[in-house]
C-alpha positions as CSV (number, residue, x, y, z in Angstrom):
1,X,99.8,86.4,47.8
2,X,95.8,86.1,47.8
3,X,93.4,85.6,45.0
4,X,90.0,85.5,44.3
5,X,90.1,82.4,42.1
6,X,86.6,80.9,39.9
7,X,86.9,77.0,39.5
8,X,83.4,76.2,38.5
9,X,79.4,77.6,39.2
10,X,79.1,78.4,42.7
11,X,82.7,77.6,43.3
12,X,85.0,80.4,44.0
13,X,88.2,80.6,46.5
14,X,90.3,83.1,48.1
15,X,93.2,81.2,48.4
16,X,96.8,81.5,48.5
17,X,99.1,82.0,45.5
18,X,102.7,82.5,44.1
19,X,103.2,85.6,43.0
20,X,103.6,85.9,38.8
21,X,106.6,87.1,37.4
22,X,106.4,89.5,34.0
23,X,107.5,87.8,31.1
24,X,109.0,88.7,28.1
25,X,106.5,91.8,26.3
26,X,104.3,92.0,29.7
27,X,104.4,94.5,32.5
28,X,103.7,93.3,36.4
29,X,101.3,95.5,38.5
30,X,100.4,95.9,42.0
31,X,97.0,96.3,41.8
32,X,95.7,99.2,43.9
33,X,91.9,98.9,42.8
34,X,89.5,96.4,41.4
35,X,86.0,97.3,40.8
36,X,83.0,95.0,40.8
37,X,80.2,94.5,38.2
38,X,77.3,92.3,37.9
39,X,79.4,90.3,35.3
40,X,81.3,89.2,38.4
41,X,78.6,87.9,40.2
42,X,76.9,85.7,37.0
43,X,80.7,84.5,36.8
44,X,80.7,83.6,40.1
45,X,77.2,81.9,40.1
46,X,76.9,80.4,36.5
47,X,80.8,80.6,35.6
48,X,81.0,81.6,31.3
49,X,82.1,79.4,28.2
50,X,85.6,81.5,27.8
51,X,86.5,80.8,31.1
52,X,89.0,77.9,31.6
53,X,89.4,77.6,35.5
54,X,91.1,78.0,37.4
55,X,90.8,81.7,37.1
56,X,91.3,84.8,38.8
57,X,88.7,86.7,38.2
58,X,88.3,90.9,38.6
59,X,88.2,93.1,35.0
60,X,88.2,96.8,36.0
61,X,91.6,97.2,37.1
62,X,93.9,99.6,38.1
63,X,97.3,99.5,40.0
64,X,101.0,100.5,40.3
65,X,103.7,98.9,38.3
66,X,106.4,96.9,39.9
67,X,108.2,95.1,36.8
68,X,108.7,95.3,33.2
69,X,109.8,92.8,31.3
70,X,112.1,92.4,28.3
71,X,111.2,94.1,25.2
72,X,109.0,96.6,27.0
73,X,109.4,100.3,26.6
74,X,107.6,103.7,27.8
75,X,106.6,101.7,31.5
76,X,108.6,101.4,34.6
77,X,108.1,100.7,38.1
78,X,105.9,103.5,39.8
79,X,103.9,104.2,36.7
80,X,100.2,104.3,37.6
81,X,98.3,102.6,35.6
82,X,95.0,101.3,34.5
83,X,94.3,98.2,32.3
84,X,91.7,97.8,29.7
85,X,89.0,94.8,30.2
86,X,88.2,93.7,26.8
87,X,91.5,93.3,24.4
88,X,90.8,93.4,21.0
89,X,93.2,91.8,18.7
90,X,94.3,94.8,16.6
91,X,94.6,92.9,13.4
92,X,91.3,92.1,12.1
93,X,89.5,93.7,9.5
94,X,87.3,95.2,12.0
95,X,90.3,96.5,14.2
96,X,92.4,97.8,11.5
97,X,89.2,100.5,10.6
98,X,88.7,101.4,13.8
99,X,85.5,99.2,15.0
100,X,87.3,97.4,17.9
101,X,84.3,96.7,20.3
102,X,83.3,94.4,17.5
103,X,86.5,92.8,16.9
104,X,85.9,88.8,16.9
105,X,89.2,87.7,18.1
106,X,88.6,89.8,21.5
107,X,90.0,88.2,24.7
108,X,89.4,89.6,28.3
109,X,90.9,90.2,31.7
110,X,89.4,88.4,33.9
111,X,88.5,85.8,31.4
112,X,91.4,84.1,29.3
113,X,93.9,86.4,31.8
114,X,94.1,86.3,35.5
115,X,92.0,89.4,36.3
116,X,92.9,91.9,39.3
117,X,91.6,90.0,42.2
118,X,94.9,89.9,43.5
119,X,97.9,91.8,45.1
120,X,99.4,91.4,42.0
121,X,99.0,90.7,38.4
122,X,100.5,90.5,34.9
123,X,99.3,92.7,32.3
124,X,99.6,90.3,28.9
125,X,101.4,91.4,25.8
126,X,97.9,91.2,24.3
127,X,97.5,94.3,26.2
128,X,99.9,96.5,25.3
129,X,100.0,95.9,21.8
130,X,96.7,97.3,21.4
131,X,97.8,100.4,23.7
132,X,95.3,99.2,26.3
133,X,97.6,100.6,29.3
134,X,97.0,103.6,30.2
135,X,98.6,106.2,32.1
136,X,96.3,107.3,35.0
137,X,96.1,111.8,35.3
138,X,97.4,113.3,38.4
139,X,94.7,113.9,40.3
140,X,93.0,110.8,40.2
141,X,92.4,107.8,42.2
142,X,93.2,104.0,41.7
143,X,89.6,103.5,42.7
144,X,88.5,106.4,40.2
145,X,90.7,104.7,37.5
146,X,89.1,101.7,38.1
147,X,86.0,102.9,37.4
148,X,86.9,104.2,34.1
149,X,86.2,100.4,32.4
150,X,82.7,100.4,32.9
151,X,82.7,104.1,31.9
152,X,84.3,103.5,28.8
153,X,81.4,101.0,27.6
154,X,78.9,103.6,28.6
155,X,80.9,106.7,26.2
156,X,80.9,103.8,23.3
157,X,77.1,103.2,24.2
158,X,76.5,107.3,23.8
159,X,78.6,107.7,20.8
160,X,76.6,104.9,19.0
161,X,73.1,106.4,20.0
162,X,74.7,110.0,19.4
163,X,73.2,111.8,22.6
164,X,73.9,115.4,22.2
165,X,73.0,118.9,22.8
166,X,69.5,119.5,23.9
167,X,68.7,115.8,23.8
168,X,65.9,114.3,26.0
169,X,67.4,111.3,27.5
170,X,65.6,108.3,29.6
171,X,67.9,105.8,31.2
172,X,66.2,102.6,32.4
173,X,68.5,100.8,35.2
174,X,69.9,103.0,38.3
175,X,72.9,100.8,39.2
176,X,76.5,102.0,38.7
177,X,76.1,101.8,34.4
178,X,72.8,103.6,34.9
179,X,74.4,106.3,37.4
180,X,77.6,106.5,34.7
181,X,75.1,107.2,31.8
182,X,73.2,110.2,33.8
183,X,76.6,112.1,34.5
184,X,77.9,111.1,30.8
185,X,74.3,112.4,28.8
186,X,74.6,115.9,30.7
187,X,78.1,116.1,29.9
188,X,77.5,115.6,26.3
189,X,74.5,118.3,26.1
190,X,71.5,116.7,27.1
191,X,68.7,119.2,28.0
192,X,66.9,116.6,30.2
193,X,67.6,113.3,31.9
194,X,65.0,111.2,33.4
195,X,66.4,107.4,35.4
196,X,64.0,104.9,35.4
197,X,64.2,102.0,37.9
198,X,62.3,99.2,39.0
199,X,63.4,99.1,43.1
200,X,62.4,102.3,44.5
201,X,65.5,101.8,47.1
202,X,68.0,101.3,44.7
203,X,66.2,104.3,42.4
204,X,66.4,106.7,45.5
205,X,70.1,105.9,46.1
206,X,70.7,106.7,42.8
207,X,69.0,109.6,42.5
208,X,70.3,111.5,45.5
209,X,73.7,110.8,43.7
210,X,73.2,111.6,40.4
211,X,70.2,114.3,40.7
212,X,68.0,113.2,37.1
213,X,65.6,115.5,36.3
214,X,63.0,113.0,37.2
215,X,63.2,109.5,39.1
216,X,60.8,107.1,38.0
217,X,59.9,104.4,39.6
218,X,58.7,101.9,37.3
219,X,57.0,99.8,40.4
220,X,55.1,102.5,41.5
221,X,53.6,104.2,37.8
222,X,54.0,102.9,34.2
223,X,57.4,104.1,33.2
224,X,56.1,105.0,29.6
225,X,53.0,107.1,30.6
226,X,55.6,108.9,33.0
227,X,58.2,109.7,30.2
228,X,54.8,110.7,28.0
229,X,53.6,112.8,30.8
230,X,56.7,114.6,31.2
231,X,57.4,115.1,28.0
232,X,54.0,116.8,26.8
233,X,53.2,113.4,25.0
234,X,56.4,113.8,22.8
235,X,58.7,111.2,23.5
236,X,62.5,111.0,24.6
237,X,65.0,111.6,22.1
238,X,67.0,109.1,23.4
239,X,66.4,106.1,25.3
240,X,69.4,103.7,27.3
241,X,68.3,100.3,28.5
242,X,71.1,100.0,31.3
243,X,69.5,97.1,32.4
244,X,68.9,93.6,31.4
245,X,65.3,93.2,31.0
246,X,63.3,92.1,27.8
247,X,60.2,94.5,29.1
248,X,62.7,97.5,29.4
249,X,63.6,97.3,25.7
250,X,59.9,96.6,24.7
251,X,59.0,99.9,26.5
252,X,61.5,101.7,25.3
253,X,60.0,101.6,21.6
254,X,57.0,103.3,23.7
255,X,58.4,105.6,25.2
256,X,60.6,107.5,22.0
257,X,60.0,110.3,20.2
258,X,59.6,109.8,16.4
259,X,63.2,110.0,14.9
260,X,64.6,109.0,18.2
261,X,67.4,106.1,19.2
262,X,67.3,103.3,21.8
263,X,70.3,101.9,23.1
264,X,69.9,98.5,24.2
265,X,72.8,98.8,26.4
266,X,71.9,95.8,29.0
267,X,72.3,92.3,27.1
268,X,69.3,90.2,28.1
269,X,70.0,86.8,29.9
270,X,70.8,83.8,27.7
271,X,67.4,81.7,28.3
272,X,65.2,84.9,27.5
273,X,66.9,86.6,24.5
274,X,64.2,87.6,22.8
275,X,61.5,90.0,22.3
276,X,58.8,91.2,20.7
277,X,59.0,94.2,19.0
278,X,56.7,96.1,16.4
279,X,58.3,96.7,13.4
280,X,56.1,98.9,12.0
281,X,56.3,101.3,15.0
282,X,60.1,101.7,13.8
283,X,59.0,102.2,10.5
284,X,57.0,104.8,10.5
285,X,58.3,106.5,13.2
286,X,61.9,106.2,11.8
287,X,63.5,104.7,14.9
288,X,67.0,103.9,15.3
289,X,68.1,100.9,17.6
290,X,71.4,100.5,18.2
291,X,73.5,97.6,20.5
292,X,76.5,98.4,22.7
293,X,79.2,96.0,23.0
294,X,82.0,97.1,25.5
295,X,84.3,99.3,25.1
296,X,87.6,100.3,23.0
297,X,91.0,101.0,24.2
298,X,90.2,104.4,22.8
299,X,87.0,104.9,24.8
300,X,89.1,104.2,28.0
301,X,91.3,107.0,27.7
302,X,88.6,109.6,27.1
303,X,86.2,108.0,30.6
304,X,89.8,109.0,32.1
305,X,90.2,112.1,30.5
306,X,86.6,113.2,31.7
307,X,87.1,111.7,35.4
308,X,90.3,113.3,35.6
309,X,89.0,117.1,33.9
310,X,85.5,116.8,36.5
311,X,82.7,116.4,33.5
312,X,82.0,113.2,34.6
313,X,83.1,112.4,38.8
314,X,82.8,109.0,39.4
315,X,84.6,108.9,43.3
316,X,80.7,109.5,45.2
317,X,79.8,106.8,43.1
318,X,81.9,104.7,45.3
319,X,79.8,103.4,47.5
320,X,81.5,100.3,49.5
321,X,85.8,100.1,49.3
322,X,86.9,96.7,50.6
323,X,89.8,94.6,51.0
324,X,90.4,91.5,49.0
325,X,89.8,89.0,51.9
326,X,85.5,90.4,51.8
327,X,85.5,90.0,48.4
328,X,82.4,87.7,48.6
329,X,80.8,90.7,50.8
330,X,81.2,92.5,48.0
331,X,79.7,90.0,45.3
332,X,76.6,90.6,47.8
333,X,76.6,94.2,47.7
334,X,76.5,93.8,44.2
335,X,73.7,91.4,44.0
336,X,71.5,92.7,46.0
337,X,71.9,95.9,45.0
338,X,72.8,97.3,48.3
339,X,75.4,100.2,47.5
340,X,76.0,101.8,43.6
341,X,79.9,100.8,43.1
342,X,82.0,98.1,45.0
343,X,85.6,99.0,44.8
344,X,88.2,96.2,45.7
345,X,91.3,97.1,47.4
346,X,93.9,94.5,47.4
């Protein structure tokens, strides 16, 4: 079969390899759907520490199962499926009450498993344990179910900053997250949502998708007098940094309302992880900041749930559905922010 293999920064192969075989506790999937992130392209341009290559890389999988192997019950072949991205390890204090995006034993598809870049993978014990598999509704796609990873980490992103009803929600960053965190706010109440972006291409593809309330283009006006404008000088009650800039999350503090929540959803790059913020201004206003990291198995099965029951579509999201062999057209797409969502299909 072909993979899409890492070996090292600025070193990635399709190439040909055997096919895997499920081993005792795993399950053996033909994957049907891989979708892209910008994670893939920093792997594939600066690699990661967890990495150990060679890799296959791909994390937001979804596919038919072939093969079970020993020990495994509830799966057989035909079962359509779709595979959690970060594994948690289940044990851990942090686990056992119910805080598994934080869990410090986490391992990853993609990462210390051979991701879904492939015809065919093997879905670890690791994953099933944890009940990260996970039955896909009738009705939906492999490509839909696919994009129900990167989904997940925006529902754990919303839960933490707890947008609800009548909520006035700012989201900086129009790429696939961004788009994901428009549909999610209005679904869980918000009155108002307002997309902030700094390309005014990428910004109007968005926005013809997703319909915000307002598109602001931060190239053209400053995104914080906007929000202020719009907002009769108030604030938003909610602010998402779906992007990884340092001047997003400074602005952000701007552009609040007293008593409101920032999600610093986008991590910032390694060499500039830092900025500088006014403590006093979440002081007295009686800010909240919160961080996002990932997603739980949990969170996966309600961003299928809501693709599958039409709050949240993801399908038009879908800009760009390729076969494995233009993978590396696709790593483009992604970063050069050419299309919203790159869909693999091996």
């Amino acid at each position: 079969m072909k993979v899409f293999r890492f070996y090292a920064p600025g070193d990635v192969r399709l190439e040909d390899a055997p096919e895997p075989e499920a081993g005792p506790g795993e399950v053996k999937i033909r994957v049907r759907a891989c979708s892209m992130c910008g994670t893939d392209v920093k792997i594939s341009t600066a690699g990661h520490l967890r990495i150990v290559p060679p890799r296959v890389m791909g994390h937001e999988i979804a596919g038919e199962i072939v093969d079970v192997g020993d020990g495994v019950e509830g799966w057989a072949a035909g079962d359509r499926v779709q595979v959690i991205a970060a594994i948690p390890c289940g044990t851990c204090d942090w686990c056992r009450a119910g805080i598994m995006t934080i869990c410090p034993n986490q391992v990853s598809m993609g990462y210390d498993f051979d991701g879904g870049f492939a015809s065919h993978m093997v879905v670890p014990k690791e994953v099933l344990a944890v009940d990260g598999l996970n039955r896909i509704p009738e009705g939906v796609s492999y490509a839909e179910a696919s994009v129900a990873e990167p989904f997940a980490c925006a529902i754990n992103a919303q839960e933490l900053a707890d947008v609800h009803d009548g909520d006035t929600v700012v989201v900086v960053g129009s790429g696939p997250i961004g788009c994901l965190h428009v549909r999610l706010a209005r679904a869980r109440g918000a009155s108002t949502v307002y997309l902030v972006e700094l390309s005014r291409e990428r910004l109007d593809m968005a926005a013809e998708a997703v319909k915000p309330d307002a598109a602001i283009c931060a190239a053209d006006v400053d995104p914080v007098e906007a929000v202020l404008e719009l907002t009769g000088g108030r604030g938003a009650d909610v602010v998402i940094t779906a992007a990884a800039s340092g001047a997003a999350q400074e602005q952000a503090l701007r552009m609040v309302a007293p008593r409101g929540r920032i999600s610093f959803f986008g991590g910032l790059p390694k060499d500039r992880p830092t900025i500088t913020l006014d403590s006093n201004v979440v002081h007295y206003r009686e800010l909240t900041i919160v961080g996002a990291n990932g997603s739980s198995p949990q969170h996966n099965k309600q961003a299928l749930g809501m693709i599958a029951d039409g709050s949240v579509p993801v399908n038009d999201l879908i800009t760009h559905r390729l076969p494995l062999d233009q993978v590396l057209d696709g790593i483009d797409v992604v970063r050069q922010g050419t299309g919203i969502k790159v869909t693999i299909e091996p």
